[in-house]
ROZA-33525 format. One line per field, with one value per residue (C-alpha): x, y negated, z; residue number from 1. Coordinates in steps of 0.05 Angstrom, whole numbers. Layout:
xx: (X|...)
yy: (Y|...)
zz: (Z|...)
kevex: (NUM|...)
// end
This chain:
xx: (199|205|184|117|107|45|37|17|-21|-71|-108|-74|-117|-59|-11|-37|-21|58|37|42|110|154|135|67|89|71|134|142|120|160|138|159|188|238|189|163|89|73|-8|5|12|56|5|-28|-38|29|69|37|98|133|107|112|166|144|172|127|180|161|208|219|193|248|294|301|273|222|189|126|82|18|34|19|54|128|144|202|226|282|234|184|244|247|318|303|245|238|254|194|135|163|142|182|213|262|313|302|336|279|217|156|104|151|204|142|85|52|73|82|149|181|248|303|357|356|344|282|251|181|153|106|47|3|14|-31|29|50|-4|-10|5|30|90|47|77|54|-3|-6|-78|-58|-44|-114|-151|-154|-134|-100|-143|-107|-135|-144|-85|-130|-134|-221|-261|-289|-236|-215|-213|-242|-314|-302|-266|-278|-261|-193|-139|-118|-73|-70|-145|-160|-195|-172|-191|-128|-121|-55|4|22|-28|-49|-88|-150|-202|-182|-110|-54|-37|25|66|85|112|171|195|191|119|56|-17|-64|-124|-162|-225|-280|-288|-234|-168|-101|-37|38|62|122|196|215|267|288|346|348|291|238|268|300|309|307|354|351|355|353|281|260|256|268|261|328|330|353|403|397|383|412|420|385|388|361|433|438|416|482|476|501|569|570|568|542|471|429|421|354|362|428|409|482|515|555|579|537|532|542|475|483|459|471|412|374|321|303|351|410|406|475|474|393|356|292|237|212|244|187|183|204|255|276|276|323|317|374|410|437|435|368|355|317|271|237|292|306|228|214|183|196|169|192|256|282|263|228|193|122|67|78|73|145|120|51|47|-18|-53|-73|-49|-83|-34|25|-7|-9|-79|-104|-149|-217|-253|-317|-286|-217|-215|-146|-85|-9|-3|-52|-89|-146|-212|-284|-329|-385|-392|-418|-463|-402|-367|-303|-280|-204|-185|-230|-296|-357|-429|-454|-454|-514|-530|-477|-422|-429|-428|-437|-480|-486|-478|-486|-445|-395|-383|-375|-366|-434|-398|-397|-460|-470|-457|-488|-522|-506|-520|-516|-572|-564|-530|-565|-538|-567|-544|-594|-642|-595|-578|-526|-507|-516|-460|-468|-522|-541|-576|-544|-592|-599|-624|-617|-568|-492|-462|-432|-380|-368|-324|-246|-209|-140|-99|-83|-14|24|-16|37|35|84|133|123|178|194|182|177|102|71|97|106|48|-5|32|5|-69|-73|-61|-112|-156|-154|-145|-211|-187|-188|-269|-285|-320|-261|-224|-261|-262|-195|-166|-230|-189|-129|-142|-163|-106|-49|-60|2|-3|-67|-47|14|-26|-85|-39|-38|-112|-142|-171|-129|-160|-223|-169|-158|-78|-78|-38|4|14|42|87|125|132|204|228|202|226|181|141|133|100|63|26|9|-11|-63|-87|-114|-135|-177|-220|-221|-259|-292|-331|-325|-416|-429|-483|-465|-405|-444|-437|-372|-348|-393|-361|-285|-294|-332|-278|-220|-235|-262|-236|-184|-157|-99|-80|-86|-45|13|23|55|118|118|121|209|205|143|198|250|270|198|175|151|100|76|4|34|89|35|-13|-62|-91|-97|-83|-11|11|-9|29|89|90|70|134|169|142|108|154|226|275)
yy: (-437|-412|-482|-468|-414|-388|-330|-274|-225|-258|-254|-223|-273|-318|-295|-325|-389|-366|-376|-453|-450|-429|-384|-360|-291|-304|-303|-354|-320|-344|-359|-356|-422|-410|-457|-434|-442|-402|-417|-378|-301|-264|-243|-247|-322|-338|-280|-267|-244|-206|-162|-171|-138|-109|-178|-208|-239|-255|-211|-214|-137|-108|-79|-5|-4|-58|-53|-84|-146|-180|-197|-126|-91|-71|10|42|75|111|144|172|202|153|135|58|6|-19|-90|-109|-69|-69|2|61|111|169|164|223|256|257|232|267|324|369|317|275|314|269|197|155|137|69|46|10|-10|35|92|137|121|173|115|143|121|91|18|-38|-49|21|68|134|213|268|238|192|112|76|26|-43|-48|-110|-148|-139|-161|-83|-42|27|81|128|183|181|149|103|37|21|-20|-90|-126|-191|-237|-302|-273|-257|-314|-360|-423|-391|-337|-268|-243|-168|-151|-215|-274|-339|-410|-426|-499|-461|-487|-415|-398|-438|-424|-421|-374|-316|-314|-283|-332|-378|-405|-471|-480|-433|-463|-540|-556|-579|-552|-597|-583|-567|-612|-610|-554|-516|-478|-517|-501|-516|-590|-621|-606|-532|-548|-521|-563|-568|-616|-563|-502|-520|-457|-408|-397|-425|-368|-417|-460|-405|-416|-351|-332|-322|-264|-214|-169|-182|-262|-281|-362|-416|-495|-498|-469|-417|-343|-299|-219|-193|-147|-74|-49|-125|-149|-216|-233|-266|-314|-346|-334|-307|-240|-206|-137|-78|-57|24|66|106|132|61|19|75|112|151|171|142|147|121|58|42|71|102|96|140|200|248|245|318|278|233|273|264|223|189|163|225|234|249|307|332|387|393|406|468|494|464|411|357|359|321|297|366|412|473|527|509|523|578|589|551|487|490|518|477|494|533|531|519|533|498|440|444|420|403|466|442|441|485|494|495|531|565|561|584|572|624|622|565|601|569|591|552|616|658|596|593|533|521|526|522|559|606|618|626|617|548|513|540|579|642|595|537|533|455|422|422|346|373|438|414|440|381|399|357|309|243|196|198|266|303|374|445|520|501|453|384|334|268|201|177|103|89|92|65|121|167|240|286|333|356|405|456|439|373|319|243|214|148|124|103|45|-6|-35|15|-4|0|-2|5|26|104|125|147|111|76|64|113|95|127|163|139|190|206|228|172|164|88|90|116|52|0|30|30|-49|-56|-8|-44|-122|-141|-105|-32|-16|-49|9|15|23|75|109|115|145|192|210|216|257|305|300|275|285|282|203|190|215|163|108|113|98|22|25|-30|-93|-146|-196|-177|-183|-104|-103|-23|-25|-79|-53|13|-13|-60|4|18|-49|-62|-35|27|-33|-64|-14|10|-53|-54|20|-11|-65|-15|34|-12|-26|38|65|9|9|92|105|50|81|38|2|-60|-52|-30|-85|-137|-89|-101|-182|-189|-141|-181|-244|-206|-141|-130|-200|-187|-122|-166|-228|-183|-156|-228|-183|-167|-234|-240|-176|-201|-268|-217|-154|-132|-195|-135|-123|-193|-202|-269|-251|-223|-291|-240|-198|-125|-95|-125|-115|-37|-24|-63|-36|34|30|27|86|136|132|115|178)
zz: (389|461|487|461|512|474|519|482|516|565|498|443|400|431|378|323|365|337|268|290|311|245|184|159|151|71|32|-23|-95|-152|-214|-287|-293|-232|-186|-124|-95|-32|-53|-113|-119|-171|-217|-290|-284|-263|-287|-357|-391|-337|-279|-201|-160|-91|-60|-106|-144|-212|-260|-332|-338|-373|-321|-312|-245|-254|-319|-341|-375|-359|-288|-268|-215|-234|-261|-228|-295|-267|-205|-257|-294|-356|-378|-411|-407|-482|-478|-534|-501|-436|-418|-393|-437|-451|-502|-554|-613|-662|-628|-659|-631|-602|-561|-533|-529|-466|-495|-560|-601|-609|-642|-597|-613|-676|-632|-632|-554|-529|-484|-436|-475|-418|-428|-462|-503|-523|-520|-551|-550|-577|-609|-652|-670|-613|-617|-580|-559|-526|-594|-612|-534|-514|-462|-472|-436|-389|-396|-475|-483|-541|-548|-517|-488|-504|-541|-516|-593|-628|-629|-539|-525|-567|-527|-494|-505|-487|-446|-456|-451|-405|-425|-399|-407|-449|-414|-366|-387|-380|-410|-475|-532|-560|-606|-578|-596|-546|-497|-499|-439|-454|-391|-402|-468|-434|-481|-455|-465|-504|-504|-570|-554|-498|-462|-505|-488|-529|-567|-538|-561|-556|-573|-538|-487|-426|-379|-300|-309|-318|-290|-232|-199|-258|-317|-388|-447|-506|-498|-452|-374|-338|-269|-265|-225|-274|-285|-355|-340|-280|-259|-228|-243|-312|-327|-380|-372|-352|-364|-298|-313|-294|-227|-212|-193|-192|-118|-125|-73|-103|-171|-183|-200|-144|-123|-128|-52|-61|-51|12|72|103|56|23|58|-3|-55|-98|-171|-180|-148|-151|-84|-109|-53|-36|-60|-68|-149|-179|-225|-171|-101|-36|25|75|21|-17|-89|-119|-146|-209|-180|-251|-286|-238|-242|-166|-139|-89|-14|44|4|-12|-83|-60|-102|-118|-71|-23|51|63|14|39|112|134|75|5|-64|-121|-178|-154|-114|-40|-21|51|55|83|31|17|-58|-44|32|62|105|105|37|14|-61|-43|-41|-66|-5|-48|-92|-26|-3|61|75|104|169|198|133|125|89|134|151|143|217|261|329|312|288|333|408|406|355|276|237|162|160|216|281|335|407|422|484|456|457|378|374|415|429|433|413|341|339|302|335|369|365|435|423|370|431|480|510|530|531|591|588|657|632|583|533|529|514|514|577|609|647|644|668|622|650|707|765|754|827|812|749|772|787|715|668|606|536|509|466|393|363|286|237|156|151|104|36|13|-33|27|70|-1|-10|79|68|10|51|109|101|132|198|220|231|163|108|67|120|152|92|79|153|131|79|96|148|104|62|105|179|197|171|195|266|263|244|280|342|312|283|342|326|347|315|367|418|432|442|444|379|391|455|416|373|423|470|454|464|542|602|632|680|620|591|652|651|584|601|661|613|560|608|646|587|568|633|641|572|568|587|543|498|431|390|399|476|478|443|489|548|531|510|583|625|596|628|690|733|673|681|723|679|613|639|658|593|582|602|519|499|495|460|403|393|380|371|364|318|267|318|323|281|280|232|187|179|228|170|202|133|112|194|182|127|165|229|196|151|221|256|197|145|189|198)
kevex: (1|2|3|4|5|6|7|8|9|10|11|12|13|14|15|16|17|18|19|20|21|22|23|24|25|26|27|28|29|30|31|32|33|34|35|36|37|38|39|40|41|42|43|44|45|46|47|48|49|50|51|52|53|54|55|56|57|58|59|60|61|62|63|64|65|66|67|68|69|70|71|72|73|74|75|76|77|78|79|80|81|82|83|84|85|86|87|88|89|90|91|92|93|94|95|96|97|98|99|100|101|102|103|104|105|106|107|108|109|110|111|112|113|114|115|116|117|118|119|120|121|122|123|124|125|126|127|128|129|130|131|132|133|134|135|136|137|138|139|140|141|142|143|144|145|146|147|148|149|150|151|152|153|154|155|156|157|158|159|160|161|162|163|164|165|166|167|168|169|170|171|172|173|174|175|176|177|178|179|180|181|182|183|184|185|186|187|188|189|190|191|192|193|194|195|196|197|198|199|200|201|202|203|204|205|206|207|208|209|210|211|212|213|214|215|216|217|218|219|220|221|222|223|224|225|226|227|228|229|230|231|232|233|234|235|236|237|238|239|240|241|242|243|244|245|246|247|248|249|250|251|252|253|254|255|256|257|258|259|260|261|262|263|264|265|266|267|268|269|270|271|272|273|274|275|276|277|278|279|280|281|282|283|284|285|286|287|288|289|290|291|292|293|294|295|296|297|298|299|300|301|302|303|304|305|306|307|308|309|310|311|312|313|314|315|316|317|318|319|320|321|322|323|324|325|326|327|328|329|330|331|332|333|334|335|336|337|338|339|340|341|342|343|344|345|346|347|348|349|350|351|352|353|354|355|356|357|358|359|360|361|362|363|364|365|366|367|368|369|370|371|372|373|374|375|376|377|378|379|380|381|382|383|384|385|386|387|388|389|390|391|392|393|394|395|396|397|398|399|400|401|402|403|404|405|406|407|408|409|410|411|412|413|414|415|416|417|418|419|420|421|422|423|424|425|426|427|428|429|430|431|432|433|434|435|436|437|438|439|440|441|442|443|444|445|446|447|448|449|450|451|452|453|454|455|456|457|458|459|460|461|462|463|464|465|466|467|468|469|470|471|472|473|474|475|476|477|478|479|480|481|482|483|484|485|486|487|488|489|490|491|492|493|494|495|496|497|498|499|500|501|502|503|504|505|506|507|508|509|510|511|512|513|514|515|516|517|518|519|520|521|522|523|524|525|526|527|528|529|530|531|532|533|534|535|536|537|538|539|540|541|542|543|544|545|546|547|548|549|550|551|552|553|554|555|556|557|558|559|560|561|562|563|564|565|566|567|568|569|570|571|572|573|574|575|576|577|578|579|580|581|582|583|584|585|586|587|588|589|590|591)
// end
């Protein structure tokens, strides 16, 4: 790979250059049938009677820490403080003594085993509450409402799908040898039992033919359980080669690449950065029936009348839980807002009532000339410096670039004028400038890492993306401060955030001209009066007086191969989304 020599930083478009050079950065997704398919994600199509592990790793869905059907998402049963994950609804539950009104108030009962289970009543296959039999919305094309906890919505049957089958709620065309059928019935997968899908006539879905078999021939790398091809990477049905199914022994566990049973490795400080539940590490360790961090043993905070924060069960909201901001009941909430306004873990106050919004936690005066020495956009206070926000003396603010313009902050009143140079001149990098290493810290749960990904997979200026650092520096600053650092547009060529996250692994020059490179656009492009400009202004300073910064940052590239290949948008196929949530796992949520 190092022959290649595709130097990384003269552009950092260069790096998706690596890409060429070895893996896409997509894993391979398995499917039902043991095959693999790297063109095909774990999901309903190819996962229809299991659910997808966070690898995305096809699983059969009945595993007490990775629970669930209709190639949805796996539940960590165990992490929401459920004891079993019934093996014929595959939904979590908790193993009662009676299970009626009283013992499962917030779910619906189910039999397993001969034992009375309270499942937690949210799933298409179980669905219920207050201790009532559960119902399986899914066997008649419906989906169990969350809220409700009914079976609703527009049932997926003969007179809906008339030409295909169901899957849960889901019509499909029923010509999938995973998923076969016709007239609305619940889909079959042929595949798994060794049949074929023929189809029913033109046009039409089919029904599985053939005699049921299942031998190395068509599950190669799964595991055969009678006529039934499974993944194979099971506790409960571990193996590989079309060989049969083995139940893993105790304190064993299928190692899904080898498809074989070996040694528990002990939960510990060593592999767990959340909490062990005997030998299963629960990530992250913030549930209030599953809370710890470093690899200690989690801790039931519910049971004791707390709750869980930062990996440690605390009393409920108070001034030591809640420091930055009020309490409504016993949820810590940020503070800001005009209906829920405080600080220090104070009772949350509704400034709405007293036409007053909030302020810094407190109630006050909406934004105006007494309240606001800069200028007013809606009911908050900016300082009034920056070239779409500008003003002062509580007036509303101006966004001079609509006019091309820029704002004069050499006077008072501070107004648009014209003027500003864009690029303006950049002698010589001054004497200090770096990029800083960050220091890894727990301040993002894993969940805020998945929905930054999602938020973000068109690249970091998109809407959604916006929208979500809005929010979450509203409700988790402490996160959105951490990731912000990487929140640059590398794909546009702007190596800030690479630049950021290789810090720690390049000597202080290193890092110094890294430092120069992203300072140099940065004064450069600072009077430009729009995005649009700024973005012309960086493209156009690269290849000119920010060359020589930009071609010495080449310094990263050993580091980018190696140690730092997390870094690397390469590693990630170049989607911005899926390289936050990686290189974010590094620094925000890392003790």
């Amino acid at each position: 790979m190092r022959r290649l020599i595709c130097l990384v930083f003269v552009t950092v478009l260069s790096l998706f250059l690596f890409a060429a050079c070895g893996r896409s950065g997509l894993g391979d997704y398995e499917l039902a049938d043991g095959g693999l398919d790297s063109s095909v994600k774990c999901g309903p199509t190819t996962c229809p009677g299991g659910c997808c592990d966070e690898n995305g790793t096809c699983r059969s869905g009945t595993d007490l820490v990775r629970c669930g059907t209709f190639g949805r998402s796996c539940s960590n049963c165990a992490a929401q403080g459920f004891d079993t994950c019934n093996a014929e609804t595959k939904s979590c539950g908790k193993t009662v003594a009676g299970c009626n009104a009283q013992t499962c108030p917030n779910g619906c009962c189910a039999l397993q085993g001969g034992r009375d289970v309270c499942l937690s009543g949210s799933d298409d296959t179980a669905c219920g509450v207050g201790g009532r039999t559960c119902d399986r919305c899914s066997d008649r094309g419906q989906a169990c409402d969350g809220k409700s906890r009914t079976c609703g919505g527009t049932a997926c049957d003969a007179r809906t799908c008339p030409n295909g089958c169901c899957s849960g709620a889901t019509c499909f065309s029923g010509r999938d040898p995973k998923l076969c059928g016709v007239s609305g019935v619940q889909c079959d997968d042929c595949q798994a039992k060794g049949q074929s899908c023929q189809p029913a006539g033109p046009g039409l879905g089919g029904k599985c033919t053939g005699t049921p078999t299942c031998s190395p021939a068509n599950c190669p790398t799964g595991c055969c359980n009678g006529n039934a091809c499974l993944p194979g990477a099971d506790d409960t049905a571990c193996g590989g080669g079309g060989l049969a199914c083995s139940v893993c022994p105790a304190n064993t566990q299928c190692n899904t690449a080898t498809r074989k049973c070996e040694p528990k490795p002990a939960c510990g400080p060593g592999n767990c950065a959340g909490c062990c539940l005997g030998d299963i590490c629960v990530l992250p360790g913030d549930s209030n029936t599953a809370c710890g961090k470093a690899g200690l043993a989690c801790a039931n905070c519910a049971g004791a009348g707390k709750v869980c924060q930062a990996g440690a069960c605390v009393d409920g909201c108070n001034a030591t839980s809640c420091p930055s901001g009020c309490c409504k009941g016993n949820t810590c909430l940020t503070g800001t807002q005009d209906n829920a306004c405080g600080k220090s873990g104070s009772t949350c106050a509704d400034c709405t009532g007293t036409a007053q919004i909030c302020n810094g936690g407190a109630c006050q005066a909406p934004c105006g000339p007494a309240t606001c020495p800069g200028c007013c956009q809606g009911n908050t206070c900016q300082a009034g410096f920056l070239n779409n926000r500008c003003g002062s003396g509580g007036g509303a603010c101006s966004d001079c670039t609509t006019a091309g313009q820029t704002c004069d902050t050499s006077q008072l009143p501070r107004i648009c004028t014209v003027g500003g140079t864009c690029p303006s001149a950049y002698p010589a990098c001054p004497g200090g400038v770096t990029t800083a290493p960050r220091t890894p810290a727990v301040v993002c749960g894993g969940q805020t890492l998945v929905d930054a990904r999602v938020a973000c997979t068109g690249g970091p200026n998109t809407t959604s993306c916006t929208n979500f650092f809005q929010f979450l520096n509203l409700t988790d600053p402490g996160c959105g401060v951490c990731l912000s650092d990487f929140r640059f547009n590398f794909n546009g060529g702007d190596g800030r955030g690479v630049y950021k996250c290789v810090a720690p692994f390049v000597d202080a020059a290193c890092n110094r001209n890294t430092g120069c490179a992203s300072d140099c656009e940065n004064t450069s492009c600072a009077m430009c009066p729009s995005s649009a400009a700024e973005s012309n202004c960086r493209s156009t300073v690269r290849g000119g007086q920010c060359q020589t910064f930009n071609t010495q940052t080449t310094c990263a590239t050993t580091a980018l191969l190696g140690t730092a290949s997390f870094c690397n948008p390469a590693t990630y196929g170049g989607n911005f989304g899926t390289w936050l949530e990686g290189v974010g796992g590094r620094y925000c949520n890392t003790p």
